[in-house]
N, C-alpha and C positions, 0 to 999 in steps of 0.2 A: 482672402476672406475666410474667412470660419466658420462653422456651423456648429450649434448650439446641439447637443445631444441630450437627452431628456436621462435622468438616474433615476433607479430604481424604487418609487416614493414607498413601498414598504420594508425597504431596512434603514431599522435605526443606526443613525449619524452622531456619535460622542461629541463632536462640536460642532454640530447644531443644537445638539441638549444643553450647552456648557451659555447657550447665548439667552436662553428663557430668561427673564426676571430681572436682566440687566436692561439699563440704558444703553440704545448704541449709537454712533453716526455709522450710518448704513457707509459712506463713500470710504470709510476708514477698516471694513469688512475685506477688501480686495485691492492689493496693490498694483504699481502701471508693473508689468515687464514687458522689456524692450523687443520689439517686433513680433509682438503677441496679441493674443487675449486671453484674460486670465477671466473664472469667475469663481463663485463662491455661493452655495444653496444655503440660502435661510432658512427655510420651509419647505418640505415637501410631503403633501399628504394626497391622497385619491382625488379630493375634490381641488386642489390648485397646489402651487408653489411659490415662492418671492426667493430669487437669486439674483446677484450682485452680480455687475461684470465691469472690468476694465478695459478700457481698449487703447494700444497705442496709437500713435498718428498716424495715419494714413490704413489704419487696420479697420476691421469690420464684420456683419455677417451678410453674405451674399442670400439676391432673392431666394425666398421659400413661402409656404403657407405652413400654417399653423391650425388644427380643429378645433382650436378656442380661441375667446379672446385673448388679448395678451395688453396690461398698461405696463409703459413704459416710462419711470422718470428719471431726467436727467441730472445727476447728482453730481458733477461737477464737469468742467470742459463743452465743448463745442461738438454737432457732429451735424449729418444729414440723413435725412430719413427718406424712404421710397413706400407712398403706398399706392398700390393700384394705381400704379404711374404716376401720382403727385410727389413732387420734391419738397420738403420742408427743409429749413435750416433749424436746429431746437440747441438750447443752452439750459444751464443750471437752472433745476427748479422747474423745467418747463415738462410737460406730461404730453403724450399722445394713447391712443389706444387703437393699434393692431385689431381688426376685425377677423372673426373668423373666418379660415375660408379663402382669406382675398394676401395675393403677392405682397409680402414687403419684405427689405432690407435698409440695413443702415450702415456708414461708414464716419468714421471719423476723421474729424475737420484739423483738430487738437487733440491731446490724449483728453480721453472721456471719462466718467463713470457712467453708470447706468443702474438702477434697479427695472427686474422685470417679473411684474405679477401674472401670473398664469392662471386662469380661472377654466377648472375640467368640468366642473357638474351645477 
């Protein structure tokens, strides 16, 4: 399992500037690699973030808390999500929202994507 480290939201990122003003499919941001997780920050500012992640099968991020919320949408593949000791199963297209505060992780069912917004203030 892997855990997600937070980057540094006041230095600027040359491609994340390079993605302003275009069109994008967010799932097409970050590719599967094989017995990984790979992600990709879209945004990172004081008050929140939105970064991409892929996950292979059977990969993951193990329990943690987070001091914000956190939405999370499934942008393509299958996985399982753990909150505060509930099991969800979520696919493409489906959203949850991370509370602050409170245990979750997720694993993948199939290779995934995922976007996840971070909101700090």
């Amino acid at each position: 399992m892997a855990e997600y480290i937070q980057e540094n939201p006041d230095k600027p990122d040359k491609k994340r500037e390079d993605l302003k003003g275009k069109v994008l499919q967010l799932k097409d941001l970050v590719n599967y690699n094989e017995g990984t997780v790979a992600s990709r920050m879209v945004i990172n500012r004081k008050a929140g973030s939105i970064t991409i992640f892929s996950f292979d099968e059977n990969e993951g991020l193990s329990e943690h808390t987070a001091p914000f919320d956190a939405v999370v949408t499934i942008l393509d593949g299958e996985c399982e999500v753990w909150v505060s000791g509930q099991t969800s199963q979520m696919k493409e297209g489906e959203t949850i929202i991370f509370p602050a505060n409170v245990p979750h992780a997720l694993s993948a069912i199939t290779k995934f994507k995922m976007s996840l917004t971070m909101i700090r203030e």
